[in-house]
N, C-alpha and C positions, 0 to 999 in steps of 0.2 A: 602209425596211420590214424589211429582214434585221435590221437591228439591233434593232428591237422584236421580231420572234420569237425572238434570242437572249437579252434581258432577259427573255421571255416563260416560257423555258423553264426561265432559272436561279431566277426568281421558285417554278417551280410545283415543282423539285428542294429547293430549301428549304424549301417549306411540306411537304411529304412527308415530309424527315428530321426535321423539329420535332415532326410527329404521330407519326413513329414511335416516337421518342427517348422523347416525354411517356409514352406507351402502355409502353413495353418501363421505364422509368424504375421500376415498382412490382417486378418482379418478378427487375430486373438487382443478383445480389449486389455486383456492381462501383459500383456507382451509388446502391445504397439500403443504409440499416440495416438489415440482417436480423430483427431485435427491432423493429422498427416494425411490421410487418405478424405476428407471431408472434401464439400463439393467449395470452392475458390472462390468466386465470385457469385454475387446474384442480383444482376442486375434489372433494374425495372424500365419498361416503354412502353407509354400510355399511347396507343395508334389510332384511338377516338375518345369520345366521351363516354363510349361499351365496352371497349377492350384493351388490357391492360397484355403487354407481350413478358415473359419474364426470361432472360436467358443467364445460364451460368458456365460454369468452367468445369472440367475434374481431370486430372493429369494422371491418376492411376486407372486402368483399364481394369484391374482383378477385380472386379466389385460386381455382384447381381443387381445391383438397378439401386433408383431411390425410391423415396414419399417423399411427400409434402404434407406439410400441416399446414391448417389456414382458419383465419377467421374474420370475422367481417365488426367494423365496429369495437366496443367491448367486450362482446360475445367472445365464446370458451374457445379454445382450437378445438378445432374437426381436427382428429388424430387421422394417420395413415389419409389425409383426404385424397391423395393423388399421386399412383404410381407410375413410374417411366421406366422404361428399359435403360440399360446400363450404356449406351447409344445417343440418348436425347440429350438434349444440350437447350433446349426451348419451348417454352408452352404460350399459349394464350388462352386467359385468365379474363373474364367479364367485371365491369366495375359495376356493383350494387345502387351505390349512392356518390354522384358529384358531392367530395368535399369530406365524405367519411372514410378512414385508416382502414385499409387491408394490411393485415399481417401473414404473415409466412416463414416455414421453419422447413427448409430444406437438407437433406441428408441421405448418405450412402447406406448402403447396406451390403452385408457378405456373409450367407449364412444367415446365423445368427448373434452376428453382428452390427455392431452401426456405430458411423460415423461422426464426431460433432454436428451441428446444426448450422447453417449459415440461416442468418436470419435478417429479416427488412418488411420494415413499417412507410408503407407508402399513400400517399393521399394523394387521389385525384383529379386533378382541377379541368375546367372547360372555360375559359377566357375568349371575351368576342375580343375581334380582332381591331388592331390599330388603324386610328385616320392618319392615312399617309399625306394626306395633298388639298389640300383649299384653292378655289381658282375662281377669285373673283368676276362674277358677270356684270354685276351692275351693283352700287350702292345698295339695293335691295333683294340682292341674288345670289346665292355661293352656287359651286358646283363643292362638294366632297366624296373623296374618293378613299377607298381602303381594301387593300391585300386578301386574297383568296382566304378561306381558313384552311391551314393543313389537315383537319380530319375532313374526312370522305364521306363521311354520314349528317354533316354541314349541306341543307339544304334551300336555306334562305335568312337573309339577316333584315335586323328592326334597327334604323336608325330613329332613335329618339332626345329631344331638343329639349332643355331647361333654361328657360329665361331668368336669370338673375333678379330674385324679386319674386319670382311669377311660378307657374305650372310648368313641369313635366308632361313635354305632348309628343307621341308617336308620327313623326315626319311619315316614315315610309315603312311602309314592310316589303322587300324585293330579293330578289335572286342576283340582280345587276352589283355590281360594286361600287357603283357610284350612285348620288343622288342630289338633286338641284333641291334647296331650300329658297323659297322663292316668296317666301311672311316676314322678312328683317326689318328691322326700326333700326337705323340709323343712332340713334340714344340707348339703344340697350347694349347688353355683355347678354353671350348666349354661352351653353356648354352646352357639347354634344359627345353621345357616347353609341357605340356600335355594337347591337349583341348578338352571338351567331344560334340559327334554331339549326335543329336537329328533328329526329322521330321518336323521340325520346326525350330530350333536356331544352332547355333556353342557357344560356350560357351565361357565365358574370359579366360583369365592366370590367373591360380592362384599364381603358384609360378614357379620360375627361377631358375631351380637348375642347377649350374655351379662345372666342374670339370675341373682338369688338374692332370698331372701325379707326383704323390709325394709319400712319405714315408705313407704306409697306415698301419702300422703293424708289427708281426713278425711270422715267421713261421717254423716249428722246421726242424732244419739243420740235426742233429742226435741225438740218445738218447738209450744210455745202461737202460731197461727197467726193473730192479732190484732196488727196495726201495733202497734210497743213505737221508744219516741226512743233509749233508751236500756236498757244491759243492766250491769250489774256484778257480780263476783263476789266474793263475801268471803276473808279470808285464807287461810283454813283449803280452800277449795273448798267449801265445802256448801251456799250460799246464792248467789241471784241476785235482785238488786233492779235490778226495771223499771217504767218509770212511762210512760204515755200517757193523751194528752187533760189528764183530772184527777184520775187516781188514782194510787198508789204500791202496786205488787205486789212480794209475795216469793215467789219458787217453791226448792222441794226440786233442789238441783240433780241428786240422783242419779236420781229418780223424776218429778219433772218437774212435783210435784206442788204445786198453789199454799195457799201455808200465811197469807196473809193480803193483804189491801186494804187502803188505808188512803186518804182526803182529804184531802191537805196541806194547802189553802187555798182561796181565791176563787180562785186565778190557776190557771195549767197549772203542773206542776211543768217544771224546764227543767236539772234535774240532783241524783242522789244521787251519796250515799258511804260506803263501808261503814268504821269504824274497823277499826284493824290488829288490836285485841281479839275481835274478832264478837260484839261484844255492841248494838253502836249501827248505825244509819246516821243520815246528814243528808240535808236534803234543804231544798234551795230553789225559789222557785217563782214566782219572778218579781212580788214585792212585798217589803214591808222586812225579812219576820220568816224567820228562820233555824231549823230546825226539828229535833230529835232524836229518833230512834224506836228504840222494843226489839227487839231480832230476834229474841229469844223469842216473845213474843204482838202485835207491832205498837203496842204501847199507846204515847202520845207521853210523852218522856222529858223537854223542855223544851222552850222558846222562848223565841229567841233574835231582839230588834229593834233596828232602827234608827230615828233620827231620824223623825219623822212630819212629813216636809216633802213636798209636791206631787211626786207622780210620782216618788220614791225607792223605788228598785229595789235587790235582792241579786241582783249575777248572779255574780265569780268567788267562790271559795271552796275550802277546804284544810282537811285533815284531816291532823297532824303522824303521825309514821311509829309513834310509841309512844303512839296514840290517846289522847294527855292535853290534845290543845288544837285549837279549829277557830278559826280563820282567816274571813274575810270581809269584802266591801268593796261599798262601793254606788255606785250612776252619777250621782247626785245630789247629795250637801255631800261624796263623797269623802273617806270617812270607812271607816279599817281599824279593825274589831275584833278584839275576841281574844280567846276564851269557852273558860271552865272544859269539858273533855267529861260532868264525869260528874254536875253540875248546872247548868250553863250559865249560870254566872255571871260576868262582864264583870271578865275578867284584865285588861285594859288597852285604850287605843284610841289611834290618830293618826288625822291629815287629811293629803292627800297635794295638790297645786296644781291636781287637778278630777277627775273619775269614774275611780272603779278598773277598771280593765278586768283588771287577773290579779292573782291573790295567790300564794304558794305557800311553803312550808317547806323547808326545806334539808333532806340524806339525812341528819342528824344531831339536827335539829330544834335545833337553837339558833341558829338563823336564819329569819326570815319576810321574803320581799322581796315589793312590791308593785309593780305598774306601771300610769299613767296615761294620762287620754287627750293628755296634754301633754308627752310622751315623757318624762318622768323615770320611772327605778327605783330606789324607795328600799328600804332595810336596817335595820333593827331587832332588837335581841336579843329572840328570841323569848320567852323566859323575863320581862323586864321592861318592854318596848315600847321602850328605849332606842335613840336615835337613833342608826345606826353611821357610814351612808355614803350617797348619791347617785351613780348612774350614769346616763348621759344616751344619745341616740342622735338623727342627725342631725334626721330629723324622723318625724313620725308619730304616729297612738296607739298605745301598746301594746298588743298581741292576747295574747301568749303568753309566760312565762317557764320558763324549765326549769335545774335546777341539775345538775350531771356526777355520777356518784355518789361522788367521792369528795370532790363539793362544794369543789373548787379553780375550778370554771370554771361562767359562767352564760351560758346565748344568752337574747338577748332579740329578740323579734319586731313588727315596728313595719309598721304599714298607713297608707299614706298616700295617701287614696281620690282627691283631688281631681287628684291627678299619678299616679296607677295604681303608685304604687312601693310595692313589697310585699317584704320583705326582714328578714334576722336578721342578728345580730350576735353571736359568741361572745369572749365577754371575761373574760379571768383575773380572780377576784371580787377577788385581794388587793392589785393595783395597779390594775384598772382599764382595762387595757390591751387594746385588741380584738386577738384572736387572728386570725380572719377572719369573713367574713363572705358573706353569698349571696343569690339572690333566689328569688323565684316571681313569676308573672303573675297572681297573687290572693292575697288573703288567707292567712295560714299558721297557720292554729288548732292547729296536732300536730306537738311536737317532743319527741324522744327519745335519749336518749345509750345506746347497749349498754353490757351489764354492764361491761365491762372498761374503759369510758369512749376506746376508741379509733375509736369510730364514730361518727357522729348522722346521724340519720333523720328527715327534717323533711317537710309534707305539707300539699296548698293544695285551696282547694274548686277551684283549676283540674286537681284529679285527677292530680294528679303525684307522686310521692314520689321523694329527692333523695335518695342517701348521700355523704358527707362523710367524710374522713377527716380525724381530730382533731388528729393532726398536723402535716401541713402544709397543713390546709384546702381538699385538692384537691376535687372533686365526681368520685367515683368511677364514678357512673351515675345515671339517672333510670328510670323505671318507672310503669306509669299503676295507681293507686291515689294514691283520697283518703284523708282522714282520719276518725277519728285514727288512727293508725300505733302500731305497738308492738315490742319486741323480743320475744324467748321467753326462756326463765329463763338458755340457754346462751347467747345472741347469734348462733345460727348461723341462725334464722329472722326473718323480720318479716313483721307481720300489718295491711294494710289493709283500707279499706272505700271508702264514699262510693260514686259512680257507675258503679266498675269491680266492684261486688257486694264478693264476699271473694275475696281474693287474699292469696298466703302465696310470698313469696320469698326463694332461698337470699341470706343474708347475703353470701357471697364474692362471688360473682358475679353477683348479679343475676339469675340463672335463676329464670323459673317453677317451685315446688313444685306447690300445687297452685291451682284456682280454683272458684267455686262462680258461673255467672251466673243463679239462681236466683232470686235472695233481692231481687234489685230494690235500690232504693238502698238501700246499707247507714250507720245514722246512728251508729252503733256497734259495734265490733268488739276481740277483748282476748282473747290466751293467760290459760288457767287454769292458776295453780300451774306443773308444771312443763313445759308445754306441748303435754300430751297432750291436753286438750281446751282449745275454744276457743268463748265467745261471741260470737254477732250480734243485733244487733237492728239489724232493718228494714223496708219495707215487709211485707216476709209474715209479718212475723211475729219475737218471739224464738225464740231457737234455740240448743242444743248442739251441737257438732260433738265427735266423738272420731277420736281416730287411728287410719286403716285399714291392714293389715298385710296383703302380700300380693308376689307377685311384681313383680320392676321390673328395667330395664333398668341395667346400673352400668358399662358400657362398650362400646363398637361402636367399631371402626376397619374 
């Protein structure tokens, strides 16, 4: 019996120091990682320019609470400066000085124990707030406008103005969020910056937004508000020829005023052209006859037919650059002609291996190249129809041709609906050789090479428009505008349409200039002359736009 009460006693001595060992085991630095039970995170939120929020983590529960140490500056830590129950999870902390380092040294404790230290060096900042918005009044008037401040202790803001050259002057002190400057010179650069007060601080500069007065836009000069397919304008700028439904108009482009109608045909017309002379347009119309009209009095100047076989159609068609020769090709015996401009008599013809889908003249006009729907491009000396060369492309029909302007290089655009490949080809015209080449996910009816022939700008009814650099064929950017696509007379803008309205963006980079989502689908879009104004036709309507001049933003850091 003795001996069972002394196995009795060493059994319940051991189970004692196990439970003590396990229990004492969290909080013994001999025994446990310190950083195991240490507080997780400690994050910091500055909720004004006075009060700084700090919250952390701790996933062990056995712990009697923390401290905090802290100090301000490069002053010493305040040891134990701040205790929390073992519960808190969040303080808020007063900030001494905008722009000087609070430090802080959090950690557990248990007994007389303690946990590593999370630790965090924070500084904090009071920034006025950003000029959202400029809206021109008058050549001598802005309105600007700028965003709430998120702190709550934000009681009124100082916009103040630095003339380039000149003084720093306090426009306004106000509670409002906007404020009209209403002292501009026309001849200076101003910068302006927004600071927020408080009961306590003035805040920094956040940003310096600088204006002067430039080209900010366009804004519509007039506009015949009747669905127009299309819109073009004559060499000179004076003329716009638009056709819908079944008639062919010509409006005054400076007055806006319509100077004649005309009826092409039985069919809808499905595109004009103005000669580089301004004395003709053509126009086709979705049957075989090719048509000439005066832009003096609308009176028809000639017609011009094809074959009268079943269902033979005129649909591409080309106007040479010294208005002495039109071009056209039909979708049924695939048949190019080539008519006198100034009595429309039949210069010469070929047949191409089935329906012409594009014609077009070279920038020099002693070239006409055709494309098919059995992906050949053939070449011809404009001048006598002679047969030069064939260019071919994987597969497809041809959609689109375009020559470079110095007419060393051709892209050709091939649609190949049954496998969804949609794709060009740019190929040096004298050997033949592809340069490179690109896709779209549709169709690509609008290709164009900038003046300087070191860009192209190509554009799909999937609303996309793609720059290319001609060099090394990289794809520099994409952008959402359909077609057709256009350069301006410098290269430094391009002008889309289709289902993104009108859209005009910077050449370099790809930036938004400006946009118009007014106008609804736009089926035609095209810089006049030197790219001060610009036409649309679209759902609302034909339209002028001219260039608006006004204050604009030309740097912020």
């Amino acid at each position: 019996m003795r001996k069972y009460l002394i196995v009795l006693v060493i059994a319940l001595l051991l189970m004692n120091s196990c439970s003590e060992r396990e229990w004492k085991n969290i909080y013994d630095p001999d025994s446990t990682d310190p950083s195991e039970w240490a507080p997780k995170t400690l994050v910091p939120q500055q909720i004004s320019d006075i009060q700084l929020r700090l919250t952390w983590e701790q996933f062990d529960r056995r712990i009697d609470g923390f401290y905090l140490n802290r100090k301000i500056g490069d002053d010493e830590y305040i040891e134990n400066f701040k205790y929390f129950d073992p519960e808190d999870r969040t303080w808020i902390d007063t900030i001494y000085h905008i722009n000087q380092k609070q430090s802080y040294e959090l950690f557990a404790f248990a007994d007389q124990a303690f946990s590593s230290k999370m630790t965090l060096v924070f500084v904090p900042e009071f920034k006025g707030p950003c000029i959202q918005t400029l809206i021109n009044i008058s050549p001598t008037i802005v309105r600007i406008e700028w965003e709430a401040h998120t702190f709550s202790t934000v009681r009124e803001y100082i916009l103040n103005r630095l003339t380039i050259g000149g003084n720093l002057e306090l426009i306004k002190q106000t509670r409002d969020l906007a404020v009209y400057d209403s002292t501009l010179d026309v001849t200076k650069t101003y910068q302006y910056h927004v600071l927020a007060v408080s009961d306590y601080n003035v805040s920094d500069v956040s940003e310096i937004f600088t204006i002067q007065l430039g080209l900010v836009g366009y804004q519509k000069y007039w506009g015949d508000f009747t669905a127009y397919n299309t819109a073009k304008s004559s060499n000179n700028g004076q003329f716009i020829a638009s056709w819908k439904q079944d008639d062919i108009s010509l409006f005054d482009l400076s007055s806006g005023s319509l100077l004649w109608t005309v009826d092409p045909g039985q069919y809808y017309p499905t595109d004009v052209k103005f000669g580089s002379n301004n004395e003709f347009l053509v126009s086709v119309a979705g049957e075989r006859f090719i048509k000439a009209w005066s832009i003096s009095d609308g009176n028809l100047l000639w017609t011009g037919e094809h074959a009268n076989t079943a269902n033979n159609r005129i649909y591409p068609f080309d106007i040479s650059s010294d208005a002495s020769k039109v071009a056209s090709g039909d979708n049924r015996d695939g048949v190019v002609n080539v008519w006198n401009s100034s009595d429309g008599s039949l210069l010469w013809t070929c047949t191409m291996t089935g329906a012409v889908t594009s014609v077009v003249f070279s920038p020099d006009n002693t070239i006409l190249a055709g494309g098919d729907e059995n992906s050949v491009v053939s070449f011809w000396n404009a001048s006598n129809g002679e047969f030069i060369k064939t260019l071919s492309v994987i597969n497809g029909k041809i959609s689109t041709l375009a020559f470079s302007n110095d007419g060393s290089k051709v892209v050709i655009c091939s649609a190949e609906d049954d496998t969804w490949k949609y794709q060009f080809s740019v190929k040096d015209f004298s050997s033949g050789a592809e340069l490179f080449s690109g896709t779209h996910i549709w169709s690509i009816p609008s290709v164009e090479f900038s003046p300087d022939d070191m860009r192209l700008v190509t554009s799909s009814y999937d609303d996309s428009l793609k720059i290319w650099d001609v060099n090394s064929g990289n794809r520099l950017y994409s952008r959402y505008g359909g077609p057709p696509v256009h350069f301006n007379a410098d290269g430094s803008k391009i002008i889309s349409g289709g289902n993104a309205g009108l859209r005009v963006y910077n050449t370099a980079d790809g930036s938004l200039f400006w946009k118009s989502d007014s106008t609804g689908y736009s089926w035609n879009t095209v810089f006049i002359g030197d790219g001060s104004k610009i036409i649309s036709a679209s759902e609302s309507g034909v339209m002028v736009w001219e260039e608006k001049f006004g204050w604009k933003q030309i740097d912020s850091n």
